[in-house]
N, C-alpha and C positions, 0 to 999 in steps of 0.2 A: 390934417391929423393933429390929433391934439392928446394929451393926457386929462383924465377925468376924476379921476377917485386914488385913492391909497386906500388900503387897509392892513392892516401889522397884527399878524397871529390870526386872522381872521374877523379885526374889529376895523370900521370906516374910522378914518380920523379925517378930521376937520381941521383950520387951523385954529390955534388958540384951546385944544383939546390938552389936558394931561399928558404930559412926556410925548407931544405931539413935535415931530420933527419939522410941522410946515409953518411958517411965518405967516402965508398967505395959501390963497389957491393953488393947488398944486398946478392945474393949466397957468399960473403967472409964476409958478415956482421952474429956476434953472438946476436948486445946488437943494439936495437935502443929506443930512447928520442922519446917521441913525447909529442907538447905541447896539451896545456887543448883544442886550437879550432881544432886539429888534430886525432879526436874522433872517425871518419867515415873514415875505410879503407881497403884497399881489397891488400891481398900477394898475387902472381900467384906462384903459386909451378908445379914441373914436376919430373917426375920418368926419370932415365940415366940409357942407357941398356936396355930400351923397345923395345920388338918387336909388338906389335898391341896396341899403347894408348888408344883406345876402353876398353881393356881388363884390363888395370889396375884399382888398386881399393889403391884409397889414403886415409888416416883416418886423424884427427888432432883435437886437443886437446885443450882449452885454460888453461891451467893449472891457479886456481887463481878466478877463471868463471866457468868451463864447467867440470861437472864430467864424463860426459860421452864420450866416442869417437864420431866423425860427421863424416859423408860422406863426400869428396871433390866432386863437382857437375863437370858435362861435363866439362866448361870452365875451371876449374882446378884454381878456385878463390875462397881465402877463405878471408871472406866478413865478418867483425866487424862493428857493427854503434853505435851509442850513449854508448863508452863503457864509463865504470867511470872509475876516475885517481886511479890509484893504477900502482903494482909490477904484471904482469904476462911474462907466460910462454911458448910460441906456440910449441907443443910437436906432429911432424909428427910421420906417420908411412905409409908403401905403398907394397905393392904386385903388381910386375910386370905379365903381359901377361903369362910369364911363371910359374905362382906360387910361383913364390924366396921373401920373405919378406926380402926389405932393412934392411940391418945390421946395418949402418950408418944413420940413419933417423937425419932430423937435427932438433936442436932445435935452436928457438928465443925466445932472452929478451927482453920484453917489460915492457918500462917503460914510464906509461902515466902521465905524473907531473895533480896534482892535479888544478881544477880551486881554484880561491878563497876561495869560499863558501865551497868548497868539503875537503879542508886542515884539517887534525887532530890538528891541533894549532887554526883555528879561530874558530872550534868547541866544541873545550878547551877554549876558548876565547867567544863563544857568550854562553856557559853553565857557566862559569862562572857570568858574565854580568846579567845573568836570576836570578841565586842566590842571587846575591849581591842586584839585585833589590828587591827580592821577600821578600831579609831580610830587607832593607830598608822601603820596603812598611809597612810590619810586624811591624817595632818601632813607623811609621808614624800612623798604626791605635792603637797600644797598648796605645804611649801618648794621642794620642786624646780619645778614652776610658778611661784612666784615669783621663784626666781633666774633661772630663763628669763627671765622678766619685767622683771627690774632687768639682765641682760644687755642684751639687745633695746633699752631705754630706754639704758644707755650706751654701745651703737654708736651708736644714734640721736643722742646727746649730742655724741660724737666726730666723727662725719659731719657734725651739723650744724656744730660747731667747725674741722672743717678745711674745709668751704664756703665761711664765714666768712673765713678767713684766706685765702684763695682767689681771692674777693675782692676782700679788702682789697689784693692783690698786683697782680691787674691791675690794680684805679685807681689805685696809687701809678703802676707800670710806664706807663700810661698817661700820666699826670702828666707823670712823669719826662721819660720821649719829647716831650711836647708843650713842655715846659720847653727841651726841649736842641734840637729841631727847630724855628725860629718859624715862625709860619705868615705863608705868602706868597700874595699876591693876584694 
């Protein structure tokens, strides 16, 4: 079993092709890059030493992705789309016409660089950002609650201060009147 073709978005690449991830043939290619708009692609793989390609049965794996084994379909294209950036691992396996399961099944490294938004740093980076606001915002309402607070306490202060004097105004007033009126029996 071997790999045979790449195509990305629906176009063959070659190596040495424009924003081509292959250096070489993809059958002598172990590791390929692909960027973050390079998301949707299809390997063409094929079994060596087939006698009826009808009769084979190819399995593959995305190690990373896919727990399970998949079938390879007639065209003998195995078809990724919208994958996310990350580290995976395409892990064949195939029985020829005659029964023989490949000894040498091959593997590919796939490495799909992360977009932007998808990066472990700027999502270290926008959770931090949330935090810092969230504590931000936090001191923004805690002062403003507390100047409520020390407002509230010096009406309070004031109110009870002018009671006070309020007071003190009638029992002088009173006094006073009681002083300048005598009292008669």
């Amino acid at each position: 079993m071997m790999f045979t073709g790449l195509a990305i978005d629906g176009r063959i690449i070659h190596p040495g092709d424009k924003n081509s991830p292959l250096d070489k043939n993809i059958c002598l290619t172990d590791r390929i890059t692909l960027s973050p708009c390079q998301r949707n692609f299809t390997i063409t793989v094929s079994m060596l030493d087939s006698g009826s390609s009808k009769m084979d049965e190819m399995y593959y794996k995305l190690a990373g992705r896919d727990a399970d084994w998949q079938k390879v379909d007639a065209s003998r294209q195995i078809r990724f789309e919208n994958l996310k950036g990350g580290h995976y691992i395409l892990q064949t396996k195939g029985k020829n016409s005659f029964g023989i399961w490949d000894e040498n099944a091959p593997e590919l490294e796939i490495y799909l660089r992360y977009s932007f938004f998808e990066s472990p740093s700027v999502k270290v980076g926008i959770l931090l950002f949330v935090i810092i606001l969230a504590i931000y915002l936090f001191r923004i309402l805690f002062s403003m609650a507390k100047a409520k607070e020390e407002k509230r306490l010096e009406e309070q202060e004031k109110q009870r201060k002018l009671d006070a004097f309020n007071e003190k105004l009638i029992f002088f007033t009173n006094i006073a009147h009681e002083l300048k009126t005598p009292l008669t029996l």
